[in-house]
mmJSON file of the N, C-alpha and C atoms, coordinates in Angstrom:
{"data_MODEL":{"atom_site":{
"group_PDB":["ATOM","ATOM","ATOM","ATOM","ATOM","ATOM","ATOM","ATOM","ATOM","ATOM","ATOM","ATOM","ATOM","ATOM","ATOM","ATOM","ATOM","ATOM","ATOM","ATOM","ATOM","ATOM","ATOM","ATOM","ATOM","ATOM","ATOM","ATOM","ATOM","ATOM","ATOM","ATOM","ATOM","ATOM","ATOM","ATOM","ATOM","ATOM","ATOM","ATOM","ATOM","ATOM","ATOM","ATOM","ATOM","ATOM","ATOM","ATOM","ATOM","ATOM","ATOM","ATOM","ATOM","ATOM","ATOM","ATOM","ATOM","ATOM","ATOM","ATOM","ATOM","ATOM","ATOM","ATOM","ATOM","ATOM","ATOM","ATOM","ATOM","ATOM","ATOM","ATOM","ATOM","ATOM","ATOM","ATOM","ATOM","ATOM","ATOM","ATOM","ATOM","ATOM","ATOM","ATOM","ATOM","ATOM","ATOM","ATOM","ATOM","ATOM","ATOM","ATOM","ATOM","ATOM","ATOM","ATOM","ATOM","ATOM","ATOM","ATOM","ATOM","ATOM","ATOM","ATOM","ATOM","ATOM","ATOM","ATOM","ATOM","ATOM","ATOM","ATOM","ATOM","ATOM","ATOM","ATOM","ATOM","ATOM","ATOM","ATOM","ATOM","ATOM","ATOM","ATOM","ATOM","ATOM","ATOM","ATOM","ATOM","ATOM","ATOM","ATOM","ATOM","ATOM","ATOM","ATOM","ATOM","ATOM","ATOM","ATOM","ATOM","ATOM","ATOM","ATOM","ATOM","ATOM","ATOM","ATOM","ATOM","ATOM","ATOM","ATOM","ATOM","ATOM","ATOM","ATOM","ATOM","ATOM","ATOM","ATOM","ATOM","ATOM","ATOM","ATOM","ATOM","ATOM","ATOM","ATOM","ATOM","ATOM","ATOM","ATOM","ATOM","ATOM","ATOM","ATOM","ATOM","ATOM","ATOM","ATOM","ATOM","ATOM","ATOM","ATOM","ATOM","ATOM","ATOM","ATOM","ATOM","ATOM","ATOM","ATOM","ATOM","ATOM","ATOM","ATOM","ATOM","ATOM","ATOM","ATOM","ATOM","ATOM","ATOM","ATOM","ATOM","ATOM","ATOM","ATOM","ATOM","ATOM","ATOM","ATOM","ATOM","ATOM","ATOM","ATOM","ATOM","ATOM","ATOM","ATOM","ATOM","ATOM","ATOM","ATOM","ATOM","ATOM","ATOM","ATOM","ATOM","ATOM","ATOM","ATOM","ATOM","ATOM","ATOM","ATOM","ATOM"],
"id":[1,2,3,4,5,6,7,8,9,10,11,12,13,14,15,16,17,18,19,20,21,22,23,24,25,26,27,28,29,30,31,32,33,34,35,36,37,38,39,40,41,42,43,44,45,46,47,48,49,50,51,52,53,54,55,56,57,58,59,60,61,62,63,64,65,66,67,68,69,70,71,72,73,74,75,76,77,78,79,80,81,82,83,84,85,86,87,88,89,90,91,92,93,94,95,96,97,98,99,100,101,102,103,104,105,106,107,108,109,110,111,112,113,114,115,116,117,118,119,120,121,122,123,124,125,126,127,128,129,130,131,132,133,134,135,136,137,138,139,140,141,142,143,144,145,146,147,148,149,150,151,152,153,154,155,156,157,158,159,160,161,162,163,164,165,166,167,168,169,170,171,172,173,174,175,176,177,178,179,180,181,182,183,184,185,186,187,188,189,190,191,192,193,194,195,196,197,198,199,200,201,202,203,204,205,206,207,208,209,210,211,212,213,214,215,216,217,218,219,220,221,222,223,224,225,226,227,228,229,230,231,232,233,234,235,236,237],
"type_symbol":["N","C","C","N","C","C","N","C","C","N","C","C","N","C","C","N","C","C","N","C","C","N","C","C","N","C","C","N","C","C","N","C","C","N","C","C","N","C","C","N","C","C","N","C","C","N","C","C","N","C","C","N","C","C","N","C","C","N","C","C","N","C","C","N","C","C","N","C","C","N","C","C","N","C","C","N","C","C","N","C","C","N","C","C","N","C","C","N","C","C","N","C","C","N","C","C","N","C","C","N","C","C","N","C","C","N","C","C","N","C","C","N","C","C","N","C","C","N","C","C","N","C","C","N","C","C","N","C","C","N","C","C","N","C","C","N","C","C","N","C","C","N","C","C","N","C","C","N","C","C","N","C","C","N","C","C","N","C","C","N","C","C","N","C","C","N","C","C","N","C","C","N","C","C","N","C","C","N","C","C","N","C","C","N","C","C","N","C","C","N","C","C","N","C","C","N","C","C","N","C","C","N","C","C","N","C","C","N","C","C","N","C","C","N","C","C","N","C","C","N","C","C","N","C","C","N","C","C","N","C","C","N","C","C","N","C","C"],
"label_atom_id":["N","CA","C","N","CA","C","N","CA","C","N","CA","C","N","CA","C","N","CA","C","N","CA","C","N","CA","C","N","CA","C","N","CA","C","N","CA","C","N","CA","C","N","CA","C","N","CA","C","N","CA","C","N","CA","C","N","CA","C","N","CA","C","N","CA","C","N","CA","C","N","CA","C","N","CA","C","N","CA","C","N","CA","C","N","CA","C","N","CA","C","N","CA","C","N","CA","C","N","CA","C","N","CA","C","N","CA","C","N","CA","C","N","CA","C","N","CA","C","N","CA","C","N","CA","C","N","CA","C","N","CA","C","N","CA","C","N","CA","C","N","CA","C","N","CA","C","N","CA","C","N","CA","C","N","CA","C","N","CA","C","N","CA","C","N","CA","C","N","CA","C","N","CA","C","N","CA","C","N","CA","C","N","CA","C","N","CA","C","N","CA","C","N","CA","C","N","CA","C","N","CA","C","N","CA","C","N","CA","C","N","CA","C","N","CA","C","N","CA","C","N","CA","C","N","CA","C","N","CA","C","N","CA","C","N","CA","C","N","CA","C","N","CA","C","N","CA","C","N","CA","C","N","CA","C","N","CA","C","N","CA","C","N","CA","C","N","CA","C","N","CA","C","N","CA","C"],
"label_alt_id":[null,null,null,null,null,null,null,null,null,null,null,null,null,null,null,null,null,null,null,null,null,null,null,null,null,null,null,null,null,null,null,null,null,null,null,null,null,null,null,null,null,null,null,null,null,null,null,null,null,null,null,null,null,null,null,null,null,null,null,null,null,null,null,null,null,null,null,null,null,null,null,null,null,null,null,null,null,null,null,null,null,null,null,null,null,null,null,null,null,null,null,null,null,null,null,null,null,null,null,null,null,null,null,null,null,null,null,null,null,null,null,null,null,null,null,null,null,null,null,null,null,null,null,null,null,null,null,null,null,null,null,null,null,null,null,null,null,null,null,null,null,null,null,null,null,null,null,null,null,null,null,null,null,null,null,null,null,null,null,null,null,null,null,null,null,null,null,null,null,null,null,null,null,null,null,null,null,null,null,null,null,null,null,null,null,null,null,null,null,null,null,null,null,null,null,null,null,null,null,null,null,null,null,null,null,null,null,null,null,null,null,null,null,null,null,null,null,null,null,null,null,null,null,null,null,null,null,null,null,null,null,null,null,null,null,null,null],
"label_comp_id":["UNK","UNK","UNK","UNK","UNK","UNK","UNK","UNK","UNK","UNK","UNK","UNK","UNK","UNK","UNK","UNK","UNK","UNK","UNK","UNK","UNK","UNK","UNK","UNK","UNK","UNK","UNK","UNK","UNK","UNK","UNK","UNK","UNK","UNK","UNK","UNK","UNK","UNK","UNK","UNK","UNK","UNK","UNK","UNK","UNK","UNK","UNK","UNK","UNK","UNK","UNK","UNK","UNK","UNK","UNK","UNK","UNK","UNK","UNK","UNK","UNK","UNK","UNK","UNK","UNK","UNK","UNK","UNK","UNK","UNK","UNK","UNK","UNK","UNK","UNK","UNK","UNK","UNK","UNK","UNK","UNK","UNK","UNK","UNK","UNK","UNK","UNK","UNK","UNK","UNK","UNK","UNK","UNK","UNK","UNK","UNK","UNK","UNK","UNK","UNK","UNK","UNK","UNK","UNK","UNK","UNK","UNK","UNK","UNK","UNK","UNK","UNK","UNK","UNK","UNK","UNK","UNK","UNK","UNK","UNK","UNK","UNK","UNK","UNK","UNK","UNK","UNK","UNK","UNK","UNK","UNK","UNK","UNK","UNK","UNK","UNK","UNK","UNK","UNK","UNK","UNK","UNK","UNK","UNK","UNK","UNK","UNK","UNK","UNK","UNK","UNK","UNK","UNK","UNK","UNK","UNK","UNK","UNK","UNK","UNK","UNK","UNK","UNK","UNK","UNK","UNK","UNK","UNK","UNK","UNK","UNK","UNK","UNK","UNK","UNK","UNK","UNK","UNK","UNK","UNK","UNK","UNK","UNK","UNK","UNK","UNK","UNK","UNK","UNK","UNK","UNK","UNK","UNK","UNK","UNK","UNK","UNK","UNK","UNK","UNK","UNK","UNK","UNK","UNK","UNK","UNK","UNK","UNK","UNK","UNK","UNK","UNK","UNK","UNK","UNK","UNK","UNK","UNK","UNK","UNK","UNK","UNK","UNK","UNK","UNK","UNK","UNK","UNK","UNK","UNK","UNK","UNK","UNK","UNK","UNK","UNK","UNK"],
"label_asym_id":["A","A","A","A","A","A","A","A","A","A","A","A","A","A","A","A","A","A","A","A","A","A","A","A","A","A","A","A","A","A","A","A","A","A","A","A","A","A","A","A","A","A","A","A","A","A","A","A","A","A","A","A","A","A","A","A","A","A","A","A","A","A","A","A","A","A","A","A","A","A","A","A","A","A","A","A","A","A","A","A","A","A","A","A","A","A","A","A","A","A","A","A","A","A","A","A","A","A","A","A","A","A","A","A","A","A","A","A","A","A","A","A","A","A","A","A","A","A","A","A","A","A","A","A","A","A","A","A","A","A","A","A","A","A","A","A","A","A","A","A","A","A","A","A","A","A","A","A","A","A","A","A","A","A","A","A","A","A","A","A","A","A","A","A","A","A","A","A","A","A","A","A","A","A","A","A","A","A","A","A","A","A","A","A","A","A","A","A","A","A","A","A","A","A","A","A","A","A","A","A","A","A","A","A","A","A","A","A","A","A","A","A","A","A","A","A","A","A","A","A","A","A","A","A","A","A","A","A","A","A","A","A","A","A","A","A","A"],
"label_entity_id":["1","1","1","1","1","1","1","1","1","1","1","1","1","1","1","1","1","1","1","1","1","1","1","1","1","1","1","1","1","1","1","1","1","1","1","1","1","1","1","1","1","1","1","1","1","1","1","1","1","1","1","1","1","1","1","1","1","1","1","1","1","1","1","1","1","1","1","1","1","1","1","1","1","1","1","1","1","1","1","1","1","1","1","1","1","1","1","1","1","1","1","1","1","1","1","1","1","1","1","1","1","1","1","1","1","1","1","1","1","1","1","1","1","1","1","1","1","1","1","1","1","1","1","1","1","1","1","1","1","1","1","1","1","1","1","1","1","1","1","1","1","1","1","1","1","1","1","1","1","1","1","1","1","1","1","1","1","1","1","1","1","1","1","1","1","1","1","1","1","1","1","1","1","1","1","1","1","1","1","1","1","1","1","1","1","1","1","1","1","1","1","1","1","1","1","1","1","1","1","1","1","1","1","1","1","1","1","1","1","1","1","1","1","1","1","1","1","1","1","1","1","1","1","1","1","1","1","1","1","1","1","1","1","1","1","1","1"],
"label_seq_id":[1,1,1,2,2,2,3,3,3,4,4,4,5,5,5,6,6,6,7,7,7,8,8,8,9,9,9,10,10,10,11,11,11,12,12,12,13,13,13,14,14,14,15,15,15,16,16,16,17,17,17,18,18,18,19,19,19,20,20,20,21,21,21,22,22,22,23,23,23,24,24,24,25,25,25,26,26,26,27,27,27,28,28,28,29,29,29,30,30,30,31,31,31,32,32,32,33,33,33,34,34,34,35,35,35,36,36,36,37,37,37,38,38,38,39,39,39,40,40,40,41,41,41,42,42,42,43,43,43,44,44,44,45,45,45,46,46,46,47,47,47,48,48,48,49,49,49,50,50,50,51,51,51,52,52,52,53,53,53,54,54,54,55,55,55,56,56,56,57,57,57,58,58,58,59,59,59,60,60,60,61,61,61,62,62,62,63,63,63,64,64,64,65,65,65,66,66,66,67,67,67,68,68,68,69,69,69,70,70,70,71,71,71,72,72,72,73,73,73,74,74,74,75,75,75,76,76,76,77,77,77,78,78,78,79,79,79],
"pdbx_PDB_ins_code":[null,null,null,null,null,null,null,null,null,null,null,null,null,null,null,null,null,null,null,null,null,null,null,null,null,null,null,null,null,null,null,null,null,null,null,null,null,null,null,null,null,null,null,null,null,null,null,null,null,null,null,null,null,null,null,null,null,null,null,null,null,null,null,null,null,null,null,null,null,null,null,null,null,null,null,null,null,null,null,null,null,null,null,null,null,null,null,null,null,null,null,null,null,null,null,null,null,null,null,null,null,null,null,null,null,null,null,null,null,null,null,null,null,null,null,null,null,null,null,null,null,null,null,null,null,null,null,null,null,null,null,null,null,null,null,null,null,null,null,null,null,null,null,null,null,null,null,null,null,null,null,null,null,null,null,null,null,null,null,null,null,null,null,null,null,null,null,null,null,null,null,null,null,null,null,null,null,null,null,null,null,null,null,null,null,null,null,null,null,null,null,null,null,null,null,null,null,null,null,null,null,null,null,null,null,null,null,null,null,null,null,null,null,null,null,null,null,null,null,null,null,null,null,null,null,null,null,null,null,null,null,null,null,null,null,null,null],
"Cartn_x":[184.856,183.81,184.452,184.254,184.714,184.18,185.365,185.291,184.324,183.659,182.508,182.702,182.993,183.745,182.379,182.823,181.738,181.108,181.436,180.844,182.163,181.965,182.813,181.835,182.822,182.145,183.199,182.487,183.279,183.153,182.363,181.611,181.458,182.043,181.8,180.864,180.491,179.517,180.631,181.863,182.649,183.174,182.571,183.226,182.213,183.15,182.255,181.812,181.06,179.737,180.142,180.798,181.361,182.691,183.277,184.259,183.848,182.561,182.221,181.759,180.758,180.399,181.104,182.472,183.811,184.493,184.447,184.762,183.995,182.771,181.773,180.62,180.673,179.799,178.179,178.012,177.041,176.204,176.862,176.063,175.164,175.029,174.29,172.93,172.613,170.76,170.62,171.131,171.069,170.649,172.089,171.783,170.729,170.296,168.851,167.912,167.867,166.669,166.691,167.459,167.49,167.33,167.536,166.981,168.766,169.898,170.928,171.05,171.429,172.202,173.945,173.972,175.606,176.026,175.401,175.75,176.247,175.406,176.085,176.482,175.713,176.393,177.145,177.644,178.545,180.033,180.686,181.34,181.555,180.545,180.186,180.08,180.307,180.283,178.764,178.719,177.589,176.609,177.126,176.528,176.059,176.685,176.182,175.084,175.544,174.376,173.197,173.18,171.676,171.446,171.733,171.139,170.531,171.763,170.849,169.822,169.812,168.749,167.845,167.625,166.443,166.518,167.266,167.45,168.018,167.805,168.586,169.562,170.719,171.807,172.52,171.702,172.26,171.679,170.114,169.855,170.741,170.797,171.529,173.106,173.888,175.062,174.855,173.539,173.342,173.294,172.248,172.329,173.316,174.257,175.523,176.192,176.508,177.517,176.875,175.595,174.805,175.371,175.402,175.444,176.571,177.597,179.02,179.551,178.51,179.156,179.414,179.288,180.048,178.279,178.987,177.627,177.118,175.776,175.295,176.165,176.177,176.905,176.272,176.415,175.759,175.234,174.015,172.639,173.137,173.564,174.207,175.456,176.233,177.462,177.638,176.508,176.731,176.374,176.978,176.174,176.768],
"Cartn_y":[83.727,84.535,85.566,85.558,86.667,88.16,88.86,90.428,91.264,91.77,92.727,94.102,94.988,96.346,97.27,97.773,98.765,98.059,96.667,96.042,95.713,96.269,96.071,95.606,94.104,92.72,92.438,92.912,92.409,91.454,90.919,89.703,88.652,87.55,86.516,85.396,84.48,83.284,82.585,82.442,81.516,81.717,83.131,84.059,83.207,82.955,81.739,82.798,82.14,82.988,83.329,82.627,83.191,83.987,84.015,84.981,86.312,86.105,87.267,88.427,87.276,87.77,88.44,87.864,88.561,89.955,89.82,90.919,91.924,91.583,92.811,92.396,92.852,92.649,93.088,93.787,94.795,93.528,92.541,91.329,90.762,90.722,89.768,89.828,91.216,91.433,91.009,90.721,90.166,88.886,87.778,86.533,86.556,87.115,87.017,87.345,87.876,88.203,87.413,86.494,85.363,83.837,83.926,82.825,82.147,82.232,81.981,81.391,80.059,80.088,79.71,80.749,81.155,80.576,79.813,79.536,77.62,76.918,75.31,75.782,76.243,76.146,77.302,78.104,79.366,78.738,77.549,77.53,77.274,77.207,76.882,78.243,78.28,79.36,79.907,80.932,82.034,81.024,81.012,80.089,78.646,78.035,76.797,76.777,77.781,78.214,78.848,79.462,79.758,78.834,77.718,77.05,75.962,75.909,74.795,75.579,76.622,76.999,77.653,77.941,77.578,79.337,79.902,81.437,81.576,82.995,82.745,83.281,82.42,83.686,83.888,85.016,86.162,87.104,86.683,87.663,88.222,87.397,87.463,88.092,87.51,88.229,89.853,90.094,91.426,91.663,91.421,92.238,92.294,91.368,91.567,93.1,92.559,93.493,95.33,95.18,96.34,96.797,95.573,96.188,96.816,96.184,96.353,97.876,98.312,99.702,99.349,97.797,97.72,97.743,97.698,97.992,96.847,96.144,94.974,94.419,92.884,92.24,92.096,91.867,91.16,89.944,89.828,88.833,87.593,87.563,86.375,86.36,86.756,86.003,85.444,85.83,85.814,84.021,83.306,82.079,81.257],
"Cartn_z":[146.43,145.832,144.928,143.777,142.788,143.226,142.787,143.46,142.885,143.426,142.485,142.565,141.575,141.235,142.338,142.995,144.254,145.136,145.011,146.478,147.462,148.921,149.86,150.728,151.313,151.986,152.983,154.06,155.341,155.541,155.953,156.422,155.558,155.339,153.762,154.753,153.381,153.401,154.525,154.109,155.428,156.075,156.679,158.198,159.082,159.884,161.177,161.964,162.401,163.518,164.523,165.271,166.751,166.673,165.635,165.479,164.598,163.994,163.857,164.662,165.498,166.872,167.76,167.943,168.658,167.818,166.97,166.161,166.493,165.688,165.431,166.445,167.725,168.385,167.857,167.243,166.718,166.054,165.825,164.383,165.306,166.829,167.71,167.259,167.386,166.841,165.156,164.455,163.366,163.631,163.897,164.269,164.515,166.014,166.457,165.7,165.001,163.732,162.945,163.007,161.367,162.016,163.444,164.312,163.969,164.292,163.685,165.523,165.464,166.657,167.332,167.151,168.03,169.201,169.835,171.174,171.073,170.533,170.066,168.79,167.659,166.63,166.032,166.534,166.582,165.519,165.993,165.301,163.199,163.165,161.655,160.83,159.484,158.597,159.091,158.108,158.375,157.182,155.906,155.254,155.563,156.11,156.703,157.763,158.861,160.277,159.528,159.003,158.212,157.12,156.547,155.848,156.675,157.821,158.99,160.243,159.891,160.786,160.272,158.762,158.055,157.36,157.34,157.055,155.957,154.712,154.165,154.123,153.335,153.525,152.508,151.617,151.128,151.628,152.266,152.866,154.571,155.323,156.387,155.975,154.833,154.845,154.468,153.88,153.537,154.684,155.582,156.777,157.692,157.9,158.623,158.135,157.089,156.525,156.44,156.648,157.099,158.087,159.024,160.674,160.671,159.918,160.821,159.288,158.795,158.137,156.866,156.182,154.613,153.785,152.334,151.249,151.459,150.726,150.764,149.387,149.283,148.651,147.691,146.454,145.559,145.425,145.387,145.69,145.167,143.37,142.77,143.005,144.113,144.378,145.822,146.54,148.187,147.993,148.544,149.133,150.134],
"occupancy":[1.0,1.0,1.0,1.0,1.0,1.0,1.0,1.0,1.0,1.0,1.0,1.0,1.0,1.0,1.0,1.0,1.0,1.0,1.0,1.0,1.0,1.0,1.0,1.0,1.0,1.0,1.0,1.0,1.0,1.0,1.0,1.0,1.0,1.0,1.0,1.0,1.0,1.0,1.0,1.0,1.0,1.0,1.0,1.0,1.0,1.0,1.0,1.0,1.0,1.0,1.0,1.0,1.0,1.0,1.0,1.0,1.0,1.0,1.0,1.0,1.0,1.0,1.0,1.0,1.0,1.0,1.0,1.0,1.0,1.0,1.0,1.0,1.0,1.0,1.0,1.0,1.0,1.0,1.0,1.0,1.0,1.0,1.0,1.0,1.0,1.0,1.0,1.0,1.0,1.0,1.0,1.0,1.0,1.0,1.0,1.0,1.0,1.0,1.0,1.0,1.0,1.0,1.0,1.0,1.0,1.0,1.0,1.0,1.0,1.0,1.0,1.0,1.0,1.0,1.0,1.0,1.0,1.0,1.0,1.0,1.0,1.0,1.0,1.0,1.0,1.0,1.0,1.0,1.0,1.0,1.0,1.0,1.0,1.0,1.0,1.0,1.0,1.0,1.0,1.0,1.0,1.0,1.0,1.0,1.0,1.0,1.0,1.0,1.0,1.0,1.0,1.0,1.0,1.0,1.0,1.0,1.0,1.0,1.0,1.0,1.0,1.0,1.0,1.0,1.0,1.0,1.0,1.0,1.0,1.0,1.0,1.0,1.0,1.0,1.0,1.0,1.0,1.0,1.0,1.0,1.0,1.0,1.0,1.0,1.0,1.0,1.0,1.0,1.0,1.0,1.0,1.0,1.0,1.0,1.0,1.0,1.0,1.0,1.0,1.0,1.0,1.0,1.0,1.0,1.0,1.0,1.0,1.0,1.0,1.0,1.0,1.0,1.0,1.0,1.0,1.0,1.0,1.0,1.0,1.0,1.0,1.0,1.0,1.0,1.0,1.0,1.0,1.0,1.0,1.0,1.0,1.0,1.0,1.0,1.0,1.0,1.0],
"B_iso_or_equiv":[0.0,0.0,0.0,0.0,0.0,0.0,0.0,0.0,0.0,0.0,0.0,0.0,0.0,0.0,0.0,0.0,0.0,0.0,0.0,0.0,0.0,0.0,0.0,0.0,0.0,0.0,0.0,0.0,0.0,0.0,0.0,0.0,0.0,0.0,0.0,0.0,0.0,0.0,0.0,0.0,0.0,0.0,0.0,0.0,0.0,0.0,0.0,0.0,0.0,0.0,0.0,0.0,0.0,0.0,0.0,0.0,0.0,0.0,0.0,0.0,0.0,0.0,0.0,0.0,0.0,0.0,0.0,0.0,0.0,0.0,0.0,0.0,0.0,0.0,0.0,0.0,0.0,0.0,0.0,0.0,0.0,0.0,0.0,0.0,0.0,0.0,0.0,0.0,0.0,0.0,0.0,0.0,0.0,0.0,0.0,0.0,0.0,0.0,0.0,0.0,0.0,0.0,0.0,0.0,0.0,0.0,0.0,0.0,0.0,0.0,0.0,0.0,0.0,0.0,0.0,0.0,0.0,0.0,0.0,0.0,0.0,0.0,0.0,0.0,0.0,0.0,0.0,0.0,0.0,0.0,0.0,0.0,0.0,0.0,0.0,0.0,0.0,0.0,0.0,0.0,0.0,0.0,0.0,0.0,0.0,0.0,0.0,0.0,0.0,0.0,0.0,0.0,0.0,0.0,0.0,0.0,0.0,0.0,0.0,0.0,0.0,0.0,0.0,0.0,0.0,0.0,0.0,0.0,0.0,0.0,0.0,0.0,0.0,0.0,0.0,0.0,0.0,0.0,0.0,0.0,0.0,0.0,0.0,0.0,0.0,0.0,0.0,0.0,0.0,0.0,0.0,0.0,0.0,0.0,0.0,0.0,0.0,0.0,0.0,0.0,0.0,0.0,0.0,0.0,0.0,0.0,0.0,0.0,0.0,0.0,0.0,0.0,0.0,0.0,0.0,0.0,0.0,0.0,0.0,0.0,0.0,0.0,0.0,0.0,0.0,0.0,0.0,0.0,0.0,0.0,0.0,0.0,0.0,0.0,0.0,0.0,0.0],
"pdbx_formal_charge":[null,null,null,null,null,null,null,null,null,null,null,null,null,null,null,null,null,null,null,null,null,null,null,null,null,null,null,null,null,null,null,null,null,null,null,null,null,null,null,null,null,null,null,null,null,null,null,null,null,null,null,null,null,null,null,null,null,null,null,null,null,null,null,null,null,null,null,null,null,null,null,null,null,null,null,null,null,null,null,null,null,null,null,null,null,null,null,null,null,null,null,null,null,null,null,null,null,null,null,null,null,null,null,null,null,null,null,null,null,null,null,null,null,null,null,null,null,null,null,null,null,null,null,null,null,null,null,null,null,null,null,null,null,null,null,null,null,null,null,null,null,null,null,null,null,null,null,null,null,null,null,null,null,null,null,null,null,null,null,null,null,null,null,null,null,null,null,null,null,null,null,null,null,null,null,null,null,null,null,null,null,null,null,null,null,null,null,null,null,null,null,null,null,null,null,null,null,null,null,null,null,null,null,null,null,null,null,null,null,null,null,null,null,null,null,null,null,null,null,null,null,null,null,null,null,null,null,null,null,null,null,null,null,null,null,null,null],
"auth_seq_id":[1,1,1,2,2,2,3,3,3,4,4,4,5,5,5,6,6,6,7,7,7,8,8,8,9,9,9,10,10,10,11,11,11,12,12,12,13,13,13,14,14,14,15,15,15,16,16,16,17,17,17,18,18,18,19,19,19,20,20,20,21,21,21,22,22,22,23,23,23,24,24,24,25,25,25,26,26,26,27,27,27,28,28,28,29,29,29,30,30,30,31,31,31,32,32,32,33,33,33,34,34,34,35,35,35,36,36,36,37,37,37,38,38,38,39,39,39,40,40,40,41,41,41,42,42,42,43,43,43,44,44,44,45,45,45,46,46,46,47,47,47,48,48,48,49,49,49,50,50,50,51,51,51,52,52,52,53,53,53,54,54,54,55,55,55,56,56,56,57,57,57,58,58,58,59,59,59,60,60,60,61,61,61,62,62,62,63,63,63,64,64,64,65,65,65,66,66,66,67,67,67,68,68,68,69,69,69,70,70,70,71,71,71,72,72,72,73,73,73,74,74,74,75,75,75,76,76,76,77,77,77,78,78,78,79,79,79],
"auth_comp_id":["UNK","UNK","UNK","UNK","UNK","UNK","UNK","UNK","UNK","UNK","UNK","UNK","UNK","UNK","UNK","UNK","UNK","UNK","UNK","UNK","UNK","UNK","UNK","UNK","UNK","UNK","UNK","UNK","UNK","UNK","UNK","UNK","UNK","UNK","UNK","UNK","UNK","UNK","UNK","UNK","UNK","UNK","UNK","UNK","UNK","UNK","UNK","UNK","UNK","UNK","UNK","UNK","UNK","UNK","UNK","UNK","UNK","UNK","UNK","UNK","UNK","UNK","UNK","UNK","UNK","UNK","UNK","UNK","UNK","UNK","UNK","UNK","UNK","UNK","UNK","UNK","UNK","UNK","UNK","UNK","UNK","UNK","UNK","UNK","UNK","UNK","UNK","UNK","UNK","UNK","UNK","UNK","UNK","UNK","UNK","UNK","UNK","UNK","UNK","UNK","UNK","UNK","UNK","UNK","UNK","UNK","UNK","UNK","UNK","UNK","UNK","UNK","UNK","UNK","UNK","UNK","UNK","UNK","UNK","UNK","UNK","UNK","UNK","UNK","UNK","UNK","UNK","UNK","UNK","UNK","UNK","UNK","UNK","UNK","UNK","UNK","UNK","UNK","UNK","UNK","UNK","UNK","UNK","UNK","UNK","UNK","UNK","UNK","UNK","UNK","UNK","UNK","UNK","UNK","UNK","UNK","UNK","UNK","UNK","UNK","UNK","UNK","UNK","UNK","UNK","UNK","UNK","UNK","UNK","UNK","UNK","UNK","UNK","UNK","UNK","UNK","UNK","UNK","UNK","UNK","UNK","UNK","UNK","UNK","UNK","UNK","UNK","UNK","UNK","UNK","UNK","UNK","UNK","UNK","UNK","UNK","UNK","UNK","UNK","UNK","UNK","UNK","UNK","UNK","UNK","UNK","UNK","UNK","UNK","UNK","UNK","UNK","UNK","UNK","UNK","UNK","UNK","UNK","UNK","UNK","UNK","UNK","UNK","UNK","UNK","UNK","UNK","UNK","UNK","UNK","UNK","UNK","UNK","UNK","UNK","UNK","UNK"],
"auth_asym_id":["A","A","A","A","A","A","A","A","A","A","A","A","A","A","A","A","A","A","A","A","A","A","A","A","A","A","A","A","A","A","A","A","A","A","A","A","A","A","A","A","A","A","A","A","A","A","A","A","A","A","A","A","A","A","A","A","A","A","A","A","A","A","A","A","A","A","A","A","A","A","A","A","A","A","A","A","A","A","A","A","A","A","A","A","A","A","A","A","A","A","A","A","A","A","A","A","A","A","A","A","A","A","A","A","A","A","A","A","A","A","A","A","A","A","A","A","A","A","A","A","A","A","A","A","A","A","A","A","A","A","A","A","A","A","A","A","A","A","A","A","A","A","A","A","A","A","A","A","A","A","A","A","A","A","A","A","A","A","A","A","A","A","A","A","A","A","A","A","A","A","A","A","A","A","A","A","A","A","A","A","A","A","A","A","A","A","A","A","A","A","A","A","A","A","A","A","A","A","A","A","A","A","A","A","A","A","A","A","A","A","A","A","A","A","A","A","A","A","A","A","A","A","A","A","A","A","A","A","A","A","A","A","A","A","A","A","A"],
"auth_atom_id":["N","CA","C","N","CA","C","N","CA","C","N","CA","C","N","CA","C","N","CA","C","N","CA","C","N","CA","C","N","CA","C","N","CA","C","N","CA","C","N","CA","C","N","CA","C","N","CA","C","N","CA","C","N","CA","C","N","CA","C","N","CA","C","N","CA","C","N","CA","C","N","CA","C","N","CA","C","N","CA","C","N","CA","C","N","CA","C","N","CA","C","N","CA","C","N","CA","C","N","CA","C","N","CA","C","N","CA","C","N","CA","C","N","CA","C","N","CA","C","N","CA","C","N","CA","C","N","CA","C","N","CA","C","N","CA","C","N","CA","C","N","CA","C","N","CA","C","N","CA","C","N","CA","C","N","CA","C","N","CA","C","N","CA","C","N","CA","C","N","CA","C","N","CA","C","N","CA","C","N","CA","C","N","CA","C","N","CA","C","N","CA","C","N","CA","C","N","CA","C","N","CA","C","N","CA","C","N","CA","C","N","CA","C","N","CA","C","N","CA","C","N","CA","C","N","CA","C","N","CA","C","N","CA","C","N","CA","C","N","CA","C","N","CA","C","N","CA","C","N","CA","C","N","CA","C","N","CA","C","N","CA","C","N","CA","C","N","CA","C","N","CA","C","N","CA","C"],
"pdbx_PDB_model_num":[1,1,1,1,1,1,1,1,1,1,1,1,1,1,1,1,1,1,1,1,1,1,1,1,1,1,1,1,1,1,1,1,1,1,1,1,1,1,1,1,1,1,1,1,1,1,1,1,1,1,1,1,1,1,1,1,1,1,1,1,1,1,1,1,1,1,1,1,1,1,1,1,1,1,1,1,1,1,1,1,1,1,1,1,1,1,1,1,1,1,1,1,1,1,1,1,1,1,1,1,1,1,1,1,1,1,1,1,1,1,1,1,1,1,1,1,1,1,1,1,1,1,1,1,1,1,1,1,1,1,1,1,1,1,1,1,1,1,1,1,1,1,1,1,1,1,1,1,1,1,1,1,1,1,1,1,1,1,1,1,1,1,1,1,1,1,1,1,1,1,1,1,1,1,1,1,1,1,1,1,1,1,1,1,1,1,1,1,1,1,1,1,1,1,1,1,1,1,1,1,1,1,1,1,1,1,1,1,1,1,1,1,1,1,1,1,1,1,1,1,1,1,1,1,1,1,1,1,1,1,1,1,1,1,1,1,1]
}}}
């Protein structure tokens, strides 16, 4: 993903789910708000688990990266 001058992005489209989860415990109520499931499909990108579980995600990486303290990402580069 190309760098965007004032956006800081913890969390990317191919930070996998269950290691985000381990990281930043704080992301759980997210997942759960985006219907994301972590428990069979935990191991798959953040981008992939919300495209297969019907969410979107630029919106979901915005809200991660909410949780865990960084800016929201830019809309046309998140995917």
């Amino acid at each position: 993903m190309p760098a965007t001058a004032g956006i800081t992005e913890i969390i990317t489209p191919s930070s996998i789910v269950n290691e985000t989860l381990r990281q930043y415990p704080e992301t759980a109520t997210v997942f759960n708000q985006f219907g994301i499931d972590a428990c069979c499909g935990g191991a798959a990108s953040i981008s992939d688990s919300a495209i297969r579980d019907g969410a979107d995600p630029k919106a979901l990486l915005n809200a991660l990266n909410l949780a865990v303290g960084a800016h929201t990402v830019d809309a046309d580069n998140a995917a």
